[in-house]
N, C-alpha and C positions, 0 to 999 in steps of 0.2 A: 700955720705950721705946714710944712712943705710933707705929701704923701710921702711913704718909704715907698719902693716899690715889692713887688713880691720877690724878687731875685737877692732885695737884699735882707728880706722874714728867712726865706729858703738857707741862706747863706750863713746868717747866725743860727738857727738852728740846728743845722750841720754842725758849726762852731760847738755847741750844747752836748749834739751828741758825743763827736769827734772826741771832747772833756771827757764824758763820762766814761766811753768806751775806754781810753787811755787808765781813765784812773781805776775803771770797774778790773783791770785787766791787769793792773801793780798790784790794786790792793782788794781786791773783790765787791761785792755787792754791800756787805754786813758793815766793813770798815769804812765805808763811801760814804759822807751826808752828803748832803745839798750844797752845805758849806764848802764843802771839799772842791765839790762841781764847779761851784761859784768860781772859787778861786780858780782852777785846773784852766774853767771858759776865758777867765781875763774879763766875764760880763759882770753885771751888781745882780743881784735878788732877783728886783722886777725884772729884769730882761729875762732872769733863766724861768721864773712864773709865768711872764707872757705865753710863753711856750707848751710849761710841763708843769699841772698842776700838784702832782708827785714824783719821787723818786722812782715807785713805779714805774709810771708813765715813760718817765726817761730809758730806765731795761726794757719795755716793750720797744720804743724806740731804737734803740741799740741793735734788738733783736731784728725788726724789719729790717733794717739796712744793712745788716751782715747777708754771706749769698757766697757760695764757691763756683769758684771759674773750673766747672766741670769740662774733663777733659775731650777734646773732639772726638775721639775713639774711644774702644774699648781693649788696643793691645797692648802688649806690654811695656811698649816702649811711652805711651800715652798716660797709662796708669800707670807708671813709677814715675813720668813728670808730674804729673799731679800731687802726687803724697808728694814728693819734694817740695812742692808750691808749699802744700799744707804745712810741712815739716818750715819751711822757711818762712812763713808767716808766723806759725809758733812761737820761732827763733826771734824775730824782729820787732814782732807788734803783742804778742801774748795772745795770742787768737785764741788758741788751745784750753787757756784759763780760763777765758771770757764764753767758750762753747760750755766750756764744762758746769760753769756757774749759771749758765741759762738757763742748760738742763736741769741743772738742779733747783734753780728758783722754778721755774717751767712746774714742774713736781708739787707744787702747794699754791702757783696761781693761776690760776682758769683763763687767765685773759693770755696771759704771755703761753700756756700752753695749745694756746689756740693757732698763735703765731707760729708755733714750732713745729706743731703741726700741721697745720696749712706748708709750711715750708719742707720739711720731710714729704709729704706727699707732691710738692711740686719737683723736689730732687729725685723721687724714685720714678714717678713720669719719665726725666730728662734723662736717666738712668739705662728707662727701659727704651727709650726712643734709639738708644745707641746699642743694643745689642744685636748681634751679625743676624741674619737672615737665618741660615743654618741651626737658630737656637732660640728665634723669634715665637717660637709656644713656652719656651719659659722664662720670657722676658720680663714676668710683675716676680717672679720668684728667682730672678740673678739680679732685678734692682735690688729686692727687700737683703737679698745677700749682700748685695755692692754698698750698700749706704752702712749695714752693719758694720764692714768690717774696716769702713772707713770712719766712721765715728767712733770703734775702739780705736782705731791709731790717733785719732785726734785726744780723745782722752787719754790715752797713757803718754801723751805726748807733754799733755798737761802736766800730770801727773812726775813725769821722768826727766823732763825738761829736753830731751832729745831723744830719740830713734830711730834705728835705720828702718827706712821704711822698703827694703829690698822687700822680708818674708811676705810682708802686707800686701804687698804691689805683685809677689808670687801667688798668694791667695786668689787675690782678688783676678787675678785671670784663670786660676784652674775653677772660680767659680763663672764664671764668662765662659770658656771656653768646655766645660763640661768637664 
């Protein structure tokens, strides 16, 4: 029997994920089996077990490979392209549902709130790395501000299905810029 190689383990596992995220994000966490997955991946049973020995398993997965293209600056013409990113993956892909349902699975599992955390604390690093010179002694306290007020516009984005994210994108620099 001829080896797979790893590009192509890598590659249907993506497959696995790409499935669940899609379907975790129509129909949520609670409404998703395995079955579901099964079908959504186009793989049998054993291909999505090779992988993912629970449903679990698969939201931690989902969880790792989510990550926002944080903006290169912090002015205002940077951060209101971003919440647009944000606002248009919403729109496109249900990102907003899929944050919102993490957080909330996140809330009763130890393992995935580990991920979420790990990840929140890598974002307000990346956060604080971008705040101007001029304002660099309150740079861990205009991340912890900047990631709040971007994860309420994500969640009511969930929530509302659209937003303009002008006010948001005005916040988030009169917290940046003092």
């Amino acid at each position: 029997m001829p080896k797979v190689s790893q590009e192509h383990l890598d590659a249907r596992r993506r497959q696995i994920v790409d499935a669940a995220r899609a379907r975790f994000a129509s129909h949520g966490f609670a409404r998703t089996s395995m079955a579901d997955i099964v079908t959504e991946s186009g793989l049998s049973n054993g291909a999505i077990y090779r992988y993912f020995t629970s449903k679990d398993d698969i939201v931690v997965a989902v969880c790792e490979q989510g990550g926002q293209a944080l903006p290169k600056s912090l002015t205002a013409e940077a951060v209101t392209g971003f919440l647009e990113y944000v606002r248009t993956r919403a729109r496109e892909t249900g990102h907003a549902r899929l944050v919102a349902q993490i957080y909330a699975e996140a809330a009763v599992s130890p393992k995935l709130a580990a991920v979420v955390g790990q990840q929140l604390e890598a974002l307000r690093s990346a956060v604080a790395e971008l705040v101007p010179d001029h304002r660099r002694e309150h740079a861990e306290t205009i991340a912890e501000g900047f990631v709040a007020v971007c994860l309420s516009y994500s969640q009511q984005l969930a929530v509302r299905g659209d937003l303009d994210p002008a006010p948001f994108a005005e916040a988030l620099t009169s917290i940046v810029n003092g």
